[in-house]
N, C-alpha and C positions, 0 to 999 in steps of 0.2 A: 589192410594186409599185415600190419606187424602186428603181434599177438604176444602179450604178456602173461605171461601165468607165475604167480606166486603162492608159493606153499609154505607154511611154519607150523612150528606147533607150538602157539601163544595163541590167546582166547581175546577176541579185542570186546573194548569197550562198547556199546550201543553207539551207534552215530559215526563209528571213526571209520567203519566199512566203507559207507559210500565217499568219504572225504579223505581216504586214499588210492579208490578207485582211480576219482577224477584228478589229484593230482599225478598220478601215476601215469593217469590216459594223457594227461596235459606232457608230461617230460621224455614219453616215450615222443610223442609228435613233435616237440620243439626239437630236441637231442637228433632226429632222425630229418626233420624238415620236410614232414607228410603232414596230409591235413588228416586232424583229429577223427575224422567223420569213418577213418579207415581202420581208427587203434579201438583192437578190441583185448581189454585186460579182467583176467579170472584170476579169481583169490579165493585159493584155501585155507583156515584156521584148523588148528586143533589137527594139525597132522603130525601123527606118531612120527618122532624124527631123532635123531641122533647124532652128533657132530662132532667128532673128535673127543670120541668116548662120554658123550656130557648130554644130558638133557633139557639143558638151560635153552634159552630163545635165541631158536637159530631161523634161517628163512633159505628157499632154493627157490630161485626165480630161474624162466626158463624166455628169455626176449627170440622170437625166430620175425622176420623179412626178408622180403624178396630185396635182393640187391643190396645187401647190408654191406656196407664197405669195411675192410678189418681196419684200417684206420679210425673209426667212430667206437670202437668197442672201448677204448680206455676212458674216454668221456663218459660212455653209455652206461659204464660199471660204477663212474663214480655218484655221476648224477643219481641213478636208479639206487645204489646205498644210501645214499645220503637220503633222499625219501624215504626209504623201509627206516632207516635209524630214525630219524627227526618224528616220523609217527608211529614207531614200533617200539621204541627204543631197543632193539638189537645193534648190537657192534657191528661193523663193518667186516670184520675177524670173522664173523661168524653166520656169514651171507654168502652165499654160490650162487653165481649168474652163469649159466648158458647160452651163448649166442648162436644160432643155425640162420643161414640164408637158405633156403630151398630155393629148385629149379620151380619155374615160374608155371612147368605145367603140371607139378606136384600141389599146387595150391588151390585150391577150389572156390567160386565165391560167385552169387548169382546165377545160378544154371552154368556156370562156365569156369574157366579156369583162365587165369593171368597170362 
């Protein structure tokens, strides 16, 4: 159910796609205390983007779960930059995270909804 999606427009490397999918998929589950098997995280490169007038490597991640508590979002925002920096190397300055919990019958998953 939680669902990450990150967008930038910096070109990665060969190989570091899948090896920050998975730590990505790993910090959204630990940070949140869901089992992995439920985090599903999408990564776009190379998107046209602009950020306080600059073109330089910026990233907009978008974290939504059901029942996200606002209490977990300051952790959630550090943990999740500190990954996009450590293997992006973008600033923290210059990363937007969105957090949405939706109602549980707005979510869809196996013929069914939550």
């Amino acid at each position: 159910m939680p669902l990450l999606k990150v967008q930038t427009n910096i070109t990665l490397e060969p190989g570091l796609q899948q090896t920050l999918l998975k730590q990505l998929s790993e910090t959204v589950a630990s940070e949140l205390g869901k089992p992995e098997s439920y985090v599903m995280v999408l990564f776009e490169e190379r998107t046209p983007m602009l950020f306080a007038g600059s073109d330089a490597a910026a990233a907009y991640l978008e974290l939504k779960s059901l029942g996200l508590p606002q209490e977990t979002t300051p952790a959630l925002s550090a943990a999740l930059c500190n990954t996009v920096t450590h293997h992006l190397a973008i600033p923290g300055d210059r990363i937007y995270i969105e957090f949405f919990s939706p109602p549980r019958h707005l979510w869809g998953w196996n013929s069914s909804t939550f």
